[in-house]
C-alpha positions as CSV (number, residue, x, y, z in Angstrom):
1,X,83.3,73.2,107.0
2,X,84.9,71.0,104.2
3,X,85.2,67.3,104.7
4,X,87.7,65.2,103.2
5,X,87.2,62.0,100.9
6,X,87.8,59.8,104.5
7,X,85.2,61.8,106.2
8,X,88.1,64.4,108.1
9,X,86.8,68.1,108.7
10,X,89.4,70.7,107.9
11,X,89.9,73.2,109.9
12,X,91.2,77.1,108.4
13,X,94.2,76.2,110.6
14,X,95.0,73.2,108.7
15,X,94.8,74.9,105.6
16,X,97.2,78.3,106.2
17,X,99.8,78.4,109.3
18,X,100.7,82.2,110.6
19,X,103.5,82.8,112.8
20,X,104.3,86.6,114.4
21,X,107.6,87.7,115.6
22,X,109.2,90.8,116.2
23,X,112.1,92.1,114.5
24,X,113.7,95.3,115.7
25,X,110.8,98.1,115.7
26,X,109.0,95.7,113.0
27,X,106.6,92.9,113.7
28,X,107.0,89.8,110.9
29,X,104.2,87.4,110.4
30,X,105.5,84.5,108.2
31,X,102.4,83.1,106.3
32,X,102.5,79.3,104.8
33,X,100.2,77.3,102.9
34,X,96.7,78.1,101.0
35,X,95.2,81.8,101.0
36,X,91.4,81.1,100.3
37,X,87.8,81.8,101.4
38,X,88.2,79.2,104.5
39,X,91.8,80.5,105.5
40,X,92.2,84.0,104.8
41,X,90.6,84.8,108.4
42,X,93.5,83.0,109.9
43,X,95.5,85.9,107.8
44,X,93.1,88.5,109.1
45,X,93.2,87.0,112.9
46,X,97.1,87.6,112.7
47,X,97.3,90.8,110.9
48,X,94.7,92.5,113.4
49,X,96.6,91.5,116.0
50,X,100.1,92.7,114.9
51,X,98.5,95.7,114.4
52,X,97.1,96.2,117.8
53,X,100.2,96.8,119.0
54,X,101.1,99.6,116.5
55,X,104.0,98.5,115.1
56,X,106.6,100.8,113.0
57,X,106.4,98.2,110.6
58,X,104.4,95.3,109.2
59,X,105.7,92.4,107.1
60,X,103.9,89.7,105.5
61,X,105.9,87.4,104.1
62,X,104.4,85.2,101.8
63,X,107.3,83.1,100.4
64,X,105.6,80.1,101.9
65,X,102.4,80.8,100.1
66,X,101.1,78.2,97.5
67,X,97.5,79.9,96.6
68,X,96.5,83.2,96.7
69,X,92.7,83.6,96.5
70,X,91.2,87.5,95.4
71,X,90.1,87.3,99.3
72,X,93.4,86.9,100.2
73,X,94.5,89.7,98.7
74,X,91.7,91.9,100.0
75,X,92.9,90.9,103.6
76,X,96.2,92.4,102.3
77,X,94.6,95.7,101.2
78,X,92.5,95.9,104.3
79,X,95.8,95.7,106.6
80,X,97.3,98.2,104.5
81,X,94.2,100.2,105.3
82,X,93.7,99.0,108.8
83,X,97.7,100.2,109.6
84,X,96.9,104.0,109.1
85,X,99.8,106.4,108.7
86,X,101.8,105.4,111.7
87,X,102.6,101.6,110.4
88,X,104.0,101.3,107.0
89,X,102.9,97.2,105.6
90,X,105.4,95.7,103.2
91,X,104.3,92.3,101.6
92,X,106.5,89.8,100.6
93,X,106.5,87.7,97.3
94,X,109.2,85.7,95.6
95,X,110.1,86.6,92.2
96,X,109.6,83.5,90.5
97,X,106.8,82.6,93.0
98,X,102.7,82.4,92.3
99,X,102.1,84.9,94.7
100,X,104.5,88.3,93.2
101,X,102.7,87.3,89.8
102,X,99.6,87.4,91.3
103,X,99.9,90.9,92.7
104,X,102.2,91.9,89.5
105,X,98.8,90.8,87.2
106,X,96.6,92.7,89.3
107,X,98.0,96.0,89.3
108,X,98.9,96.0,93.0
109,X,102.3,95.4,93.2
110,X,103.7,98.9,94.3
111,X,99.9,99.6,96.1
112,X,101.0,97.0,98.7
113,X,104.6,97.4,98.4
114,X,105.9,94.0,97.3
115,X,109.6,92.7,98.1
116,X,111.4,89.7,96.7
117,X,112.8,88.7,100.4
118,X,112.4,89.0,104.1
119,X,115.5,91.7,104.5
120,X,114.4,93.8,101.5
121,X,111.3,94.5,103.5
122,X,112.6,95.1,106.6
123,X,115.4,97.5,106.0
124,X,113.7,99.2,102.7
């Protein structure tokens, strides 16, 4: 648990805020804050359970993303995994934003199928 300079715990829920809703066939889980060691489960939590109800398609849209940590994108490559053949996983990434140079610098771009915007994902 990491405390703060006053003494405050933070919790992995103060640190990275995932919301799921459905769109159509697909099932969009809008990701905000800090990706890290403490958080990324909060990522996990979510994507396991979009997945448990075997969506057509999974977004994760990271436009609200400020920091993505190398376990942060190893959650990504497990859900891409974890979906199988019958879910198709698109990830999300501005252009101009940290997280789409991250995944540009490490080669996985295409591997995890990285849009610019929320609409590009869901009807690509």
């Amino acid at each position: 648990m990491i405390v703060t300079a006053d003494g405050n715990h933070v919790r992995p829920q103060d640190l990275l805020r995932v919301t799921a809703h459905e769109s159509g066939s697909a099932v969009v889980l809008a990701v905000a804050g800090e990706v890290d060691l403490l958080s990324a489960p909060v990522l996990g939590d979510g994507v396991t359970t979009a997945l448990a109800g075997a969506p057509e398609l999974l977004v994760i849209d990271l436009s609200e993303v400020s920091f993505l940590a190398s376990i942060g994108i190893t959650v990504l490559l497990e859900a891409r995994r974890a979906a199988g053949p019958a879910t198709r996983v698109r990830v999300v990434a501005p252009e101009a934003g940290v997280v789409n140079r991250t995944l540009r610098l490490t080669g996985l771009h295409e591997a995890l199928a990285v849009t610019t915007t929320r609409d590009d994902a869901l009807t690509g």
